[in-house]
C-alpha positions in Angstrom: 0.0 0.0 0.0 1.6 3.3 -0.8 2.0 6.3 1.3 -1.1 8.5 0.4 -3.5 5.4 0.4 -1.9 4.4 4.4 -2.8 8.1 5.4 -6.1 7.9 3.8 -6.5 4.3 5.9 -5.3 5.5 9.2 -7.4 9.1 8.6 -10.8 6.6 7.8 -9.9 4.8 11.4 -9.7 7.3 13.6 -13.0 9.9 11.9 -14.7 6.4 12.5 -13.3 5.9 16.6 -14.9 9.9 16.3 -18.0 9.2 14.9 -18.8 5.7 16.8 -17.3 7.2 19.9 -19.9 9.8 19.7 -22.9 7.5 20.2 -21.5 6.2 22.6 -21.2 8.7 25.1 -24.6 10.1 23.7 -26.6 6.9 24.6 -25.6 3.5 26.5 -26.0 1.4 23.3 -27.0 -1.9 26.0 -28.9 -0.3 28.6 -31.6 -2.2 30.5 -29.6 -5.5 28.6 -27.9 -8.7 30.3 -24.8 -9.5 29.0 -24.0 -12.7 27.4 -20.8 -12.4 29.2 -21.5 -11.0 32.9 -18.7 -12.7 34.9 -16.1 -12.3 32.0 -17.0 -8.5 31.8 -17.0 -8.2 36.0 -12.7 -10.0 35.8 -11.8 -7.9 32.7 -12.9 -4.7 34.6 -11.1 -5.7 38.5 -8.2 -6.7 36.6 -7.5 -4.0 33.5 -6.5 -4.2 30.3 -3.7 -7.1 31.5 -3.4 -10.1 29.3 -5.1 -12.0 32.2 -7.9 -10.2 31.8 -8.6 -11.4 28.7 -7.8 -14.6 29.7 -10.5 -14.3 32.6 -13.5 -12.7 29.7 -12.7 -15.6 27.9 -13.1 -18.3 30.6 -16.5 -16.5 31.8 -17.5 -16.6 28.1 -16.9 -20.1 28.1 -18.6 -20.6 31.4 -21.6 -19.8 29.9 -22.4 -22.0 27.2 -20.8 -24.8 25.1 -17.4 -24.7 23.5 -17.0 -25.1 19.9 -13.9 -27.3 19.4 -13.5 -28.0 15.8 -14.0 -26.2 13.0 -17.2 -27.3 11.2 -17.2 -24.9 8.3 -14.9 -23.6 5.6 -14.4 -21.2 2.6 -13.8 -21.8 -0.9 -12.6 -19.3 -2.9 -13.6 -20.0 -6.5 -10.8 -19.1 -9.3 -11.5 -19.0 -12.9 -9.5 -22.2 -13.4 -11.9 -24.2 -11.5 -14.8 -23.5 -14.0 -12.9 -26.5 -16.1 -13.0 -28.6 -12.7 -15.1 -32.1 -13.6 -17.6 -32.9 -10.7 -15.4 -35.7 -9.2 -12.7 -33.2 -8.2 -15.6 -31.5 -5.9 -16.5 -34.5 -4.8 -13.2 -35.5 -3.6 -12.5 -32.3 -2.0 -15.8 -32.1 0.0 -15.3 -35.4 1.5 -11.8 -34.4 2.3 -13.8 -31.7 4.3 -16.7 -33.8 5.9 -13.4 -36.5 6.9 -12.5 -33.8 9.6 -16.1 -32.6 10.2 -17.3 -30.1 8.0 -20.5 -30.0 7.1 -20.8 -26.5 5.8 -19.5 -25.2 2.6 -19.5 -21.3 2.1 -18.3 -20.7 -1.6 -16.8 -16.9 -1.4 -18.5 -15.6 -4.3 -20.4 -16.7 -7.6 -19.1 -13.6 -9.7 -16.5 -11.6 -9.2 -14.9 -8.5 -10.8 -17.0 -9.7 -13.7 -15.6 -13.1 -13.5 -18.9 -15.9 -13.1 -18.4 -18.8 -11.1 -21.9 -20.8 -11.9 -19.7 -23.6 -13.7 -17.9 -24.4 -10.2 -21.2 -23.5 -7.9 -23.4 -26.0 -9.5 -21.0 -28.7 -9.3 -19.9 -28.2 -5.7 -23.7 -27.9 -5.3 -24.3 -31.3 -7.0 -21.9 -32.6 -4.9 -23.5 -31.4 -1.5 -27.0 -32.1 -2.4 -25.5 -35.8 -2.7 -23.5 -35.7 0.6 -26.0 -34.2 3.0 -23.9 -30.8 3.5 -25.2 -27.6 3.4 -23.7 -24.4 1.3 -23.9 -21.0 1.7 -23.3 -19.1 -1.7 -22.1 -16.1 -2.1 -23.0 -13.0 -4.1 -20.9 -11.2 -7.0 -18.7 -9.1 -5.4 -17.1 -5.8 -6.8 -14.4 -4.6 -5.2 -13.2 -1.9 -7.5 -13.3 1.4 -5.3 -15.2 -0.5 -2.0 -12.5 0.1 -0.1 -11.8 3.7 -0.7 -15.8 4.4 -1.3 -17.6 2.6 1.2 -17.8 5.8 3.7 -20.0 7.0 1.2 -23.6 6.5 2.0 -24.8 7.6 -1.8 -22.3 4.4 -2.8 -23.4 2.2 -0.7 -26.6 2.5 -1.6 -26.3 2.4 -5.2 -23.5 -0.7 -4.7 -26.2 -2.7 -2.6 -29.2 -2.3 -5.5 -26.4 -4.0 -8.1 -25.9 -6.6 -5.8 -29.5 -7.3 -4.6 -30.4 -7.4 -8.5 -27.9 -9.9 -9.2 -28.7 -12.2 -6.0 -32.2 -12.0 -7.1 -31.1 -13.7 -10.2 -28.4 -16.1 -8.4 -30.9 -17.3 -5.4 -33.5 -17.9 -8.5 -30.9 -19.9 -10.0 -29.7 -22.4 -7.5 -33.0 -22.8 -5.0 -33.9 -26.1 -6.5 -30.9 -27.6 -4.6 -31.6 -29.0 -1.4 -28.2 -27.9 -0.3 -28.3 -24.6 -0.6 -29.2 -23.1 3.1 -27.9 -19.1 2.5 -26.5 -16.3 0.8 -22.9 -15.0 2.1 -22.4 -11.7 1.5 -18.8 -10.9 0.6 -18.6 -7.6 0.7 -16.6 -7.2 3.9 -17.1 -4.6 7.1 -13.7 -3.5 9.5 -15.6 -0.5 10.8 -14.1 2.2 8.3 -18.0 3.3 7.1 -21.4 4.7 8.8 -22.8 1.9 10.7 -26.3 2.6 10.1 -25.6 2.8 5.7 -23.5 -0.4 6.0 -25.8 -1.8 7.8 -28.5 -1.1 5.1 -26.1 -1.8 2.5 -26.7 -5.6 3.9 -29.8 -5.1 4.7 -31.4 -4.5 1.2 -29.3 -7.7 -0.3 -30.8 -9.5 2.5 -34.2 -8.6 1.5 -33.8 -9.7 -1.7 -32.6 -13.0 -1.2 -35.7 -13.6 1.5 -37.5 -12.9 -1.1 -36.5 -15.0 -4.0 -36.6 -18.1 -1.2 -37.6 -17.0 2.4 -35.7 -19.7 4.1 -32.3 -18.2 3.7 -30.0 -17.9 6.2 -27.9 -14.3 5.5 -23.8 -14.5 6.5 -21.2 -11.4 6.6 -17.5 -11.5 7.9 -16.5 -8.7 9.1 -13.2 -7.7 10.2 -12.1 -5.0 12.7 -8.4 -4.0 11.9 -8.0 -1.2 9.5 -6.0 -2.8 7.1 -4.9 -6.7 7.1 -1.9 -7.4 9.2 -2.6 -4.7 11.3 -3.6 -5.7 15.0 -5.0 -2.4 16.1 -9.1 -1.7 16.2 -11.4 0.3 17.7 -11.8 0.9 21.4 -14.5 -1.6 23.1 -16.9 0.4 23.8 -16.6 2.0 20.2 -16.5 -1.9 18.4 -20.0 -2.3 20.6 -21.5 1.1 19.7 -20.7 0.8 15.7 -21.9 -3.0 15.9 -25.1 -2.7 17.8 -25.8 -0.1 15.1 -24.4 -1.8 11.7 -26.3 -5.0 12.9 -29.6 -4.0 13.9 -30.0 -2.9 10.4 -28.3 -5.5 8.7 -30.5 -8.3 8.6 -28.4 -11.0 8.8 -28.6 -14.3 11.1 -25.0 -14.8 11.1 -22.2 -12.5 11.9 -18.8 -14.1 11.8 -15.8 -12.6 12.9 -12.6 -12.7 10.3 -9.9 -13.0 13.1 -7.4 -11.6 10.9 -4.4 -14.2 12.2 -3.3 -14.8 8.7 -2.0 -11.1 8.1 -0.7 -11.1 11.7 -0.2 -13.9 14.9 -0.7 -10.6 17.0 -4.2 -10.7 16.4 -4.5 -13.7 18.7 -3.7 -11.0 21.7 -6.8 -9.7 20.6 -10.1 -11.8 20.5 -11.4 -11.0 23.7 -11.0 -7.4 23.0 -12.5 -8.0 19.3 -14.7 -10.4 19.1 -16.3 -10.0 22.3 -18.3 -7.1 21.8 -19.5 -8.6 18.7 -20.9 -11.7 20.9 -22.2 -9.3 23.5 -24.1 -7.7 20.3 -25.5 -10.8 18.1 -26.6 -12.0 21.8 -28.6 -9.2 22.2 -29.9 -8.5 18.5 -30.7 -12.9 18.3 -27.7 -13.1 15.5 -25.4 -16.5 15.6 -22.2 -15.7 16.4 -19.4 -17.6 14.6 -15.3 -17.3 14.2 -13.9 -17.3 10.9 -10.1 -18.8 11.2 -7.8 -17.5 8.5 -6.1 -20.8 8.0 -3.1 -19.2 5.8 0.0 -17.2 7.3 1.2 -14.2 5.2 4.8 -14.9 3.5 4.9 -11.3 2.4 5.5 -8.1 3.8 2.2 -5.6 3.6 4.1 -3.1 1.4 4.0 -6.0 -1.4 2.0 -8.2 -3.4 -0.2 -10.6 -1.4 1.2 -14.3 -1.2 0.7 -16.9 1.5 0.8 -20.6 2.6 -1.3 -23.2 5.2 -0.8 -22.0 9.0 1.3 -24.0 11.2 -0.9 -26.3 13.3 0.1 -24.7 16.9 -1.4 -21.4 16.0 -4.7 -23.0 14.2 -4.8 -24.7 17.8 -4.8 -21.2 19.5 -7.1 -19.8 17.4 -9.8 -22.8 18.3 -8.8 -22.4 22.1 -9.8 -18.7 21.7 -12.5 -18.3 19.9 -14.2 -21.4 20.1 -15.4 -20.6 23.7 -16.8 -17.8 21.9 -19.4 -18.8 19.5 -21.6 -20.6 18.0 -19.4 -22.3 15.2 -16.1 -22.2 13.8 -15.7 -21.9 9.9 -12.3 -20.8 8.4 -10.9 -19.2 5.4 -9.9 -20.8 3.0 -9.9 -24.8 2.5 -9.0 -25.3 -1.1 -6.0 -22.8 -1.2 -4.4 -23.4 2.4 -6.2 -26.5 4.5 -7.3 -29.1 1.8 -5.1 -32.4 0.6 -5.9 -31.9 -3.2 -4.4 -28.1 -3.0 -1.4 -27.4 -5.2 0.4 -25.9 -1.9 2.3 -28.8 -0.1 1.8 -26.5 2.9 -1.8 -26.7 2.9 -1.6 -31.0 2.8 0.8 -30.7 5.9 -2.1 -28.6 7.5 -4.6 -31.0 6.8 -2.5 -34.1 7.9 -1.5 -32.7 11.0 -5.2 -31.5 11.7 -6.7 -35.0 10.8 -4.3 -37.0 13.4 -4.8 -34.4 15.7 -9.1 -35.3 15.3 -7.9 -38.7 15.8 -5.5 -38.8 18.7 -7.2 -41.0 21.6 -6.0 -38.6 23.9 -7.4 -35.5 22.1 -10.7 -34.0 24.4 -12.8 -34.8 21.2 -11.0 -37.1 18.9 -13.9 -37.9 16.9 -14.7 -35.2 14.3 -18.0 -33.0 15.3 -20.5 -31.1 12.6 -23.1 -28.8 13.6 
């Protein structure tokens, strides 16, 4: 990223800590509300901002309901060479994924930057329908000028009447297929807009995929760095304030948290502090609250072209230990680039080797592999 676009990223952060921080003090965004998290949020506040802390909301958290141990859900992120992909390549990679429990296939986008994926959809869909798992598709996504534009309520607002057309057209396309439970919308959040436009930004594609096939379950993944491999985010009570906002007009049913570990470990330091508020708020606004693992581990520095390769399995383990006492299911980003046996990164087959023995290891706390 060069220098002007950085200044225009760190100047987007902090005019959005102003303008979230200004509700905030204006109105207790929770008031008359029980936390999801009472005893985590009593230790975090008689013991600081320490590490422990953390430690002691997560515990609480964890206290409170079940934990989820294994991830039961995973990305694919559809390139134009897999449009020439027979059927039997998707089937081999989906049982790869139900081998070490996951059920739930969310395919990143059906068009993007122009680019249509329908080829590689209807196959992996063919293939679910047949293995009993459930897919979440997702929407064309644009991301020419999102980045730099989506402060902008006026773009927003035309952007989301684009993409509600088109899912119109997708959700039409695909319904007959028993596997197809929900639209993902890829279009991704870190806090740098207006909560209440981005949250109608969703909120209009999620009426029109209710409305081509009412059933639908609706899934973001937000973020809340201001630029990958950066572990630095809003304060607290800001990330509660601008989510409370974005998601009571969103429309979703599921909110899961990108935990940003693949552009930097440092994140891990950070989940309480992140993710937490976003519990606290899909508790109270009856949203499912998942993690989203970024499976990869960034080989490049940020001031150069992207490139990557399959996490190490001692920091995918911290990552389940983390946020798995969080939420409601565990998904990850992305299987057929950096977790799944058939990927051309020998990386990604160490991954999924080391993960599967792990699942099997008698003395593992749950050796068999769980869906949900």
């Amino acid at each position: 990223m060069n220098k002007p676009a950085l200044k225009l990223v760190k100047a987007a952060f902090f005019l959005a800590i102003l303008l979230t921080a200004s509700t905030v003090w204006a109105v207790n965004p929770f008031a008359g509300e029980q936390s999801i998290m009472p005893e985590a949020e009593n230790a975090a506040t008689s013991l600081g901002n320490s590490g422990t802390a953390d430690q002691a909301y997560i515990k609480a958290a964890s206290d409170t309901g079940s934990i989820e141990k294994r991830i039961s859900g995973a990305f694919i992120q559809p390139w134009e060479s897999d449009n020439d992909r027979p059927c039997e390549f998707w089937t081999t990679e989906l049982q790869a994924m139900k081998a070490i429990g996951i059920d739930t296939v969310i395919i990143q986008f059906n068009q993007y930057n122009g680019v249509n994926f329908s080829e590689t959809t209807e196959n992996i869909l063919n293939v679910a329908d047949e293995l009993g798992m459930k897919v979440f598709i997702g929407t064309a996504l644009n991301e020419e000028g999102w980045y730099t534009n989506k402060l902008l309520p006026t773009f927003l607002a035309r952007e989301s009447k684009i993409v509600a057309e088109y899912t119109t057209i997708l959700v039409n396309q695909f319904k007959p297929h028993k596997s197809f439970i929900g639209v993902y919308i890829p279009y991704e959040d870190n806090t740098l807009s207006l909560p209440g436009p981005m949250g109608d930004f969703y909120g209009r594609i999620a009426d029109a995929a209710r409305a081509a096939k009412p059933d639908l379950k609706i899934l973001i993944s937000p973020y809340t760095t201001p630029r990958p491999g950066m572990a630095l985010s809003l304060p607290k009570v800001a990330l509660n304030a601008y989510f409370r906002k974005m998601l009571k007009r969103a429309k979703v049913d599921i909110c899961a948290w990108q935990d940003g570990v693949g552009g930097t470990r440092k994140q891990l330091e950070r989940v309480s502090h992140d993710l937490g508020p976003i519990v606290k708020t899909c508790k109270a606004l009856k949203i499912e609250a998942w993690a989203n693992l970024e499976v990869f581990h960034r080989t490049t520095p940020l001031s150069e072209d992207f490139a990557a390769e399959a996490t190490d399995l001692e920091t995918l383990k911290k990552q389940i230990d983390a946020e798995g006492p969080l939420v409601k299911k565990l998904i990850c980003f992305d299987f057929n680039h950096y977790f799944s046996p058939n990927a051309a990164d020998k990386t990604a087959h160490r991954l999924y080797e080391e993960y599967l023995k792990m699942l099997q290891t008698p003395d593992s706390e749950d050796s068999s592999p769980t869906t949900n």
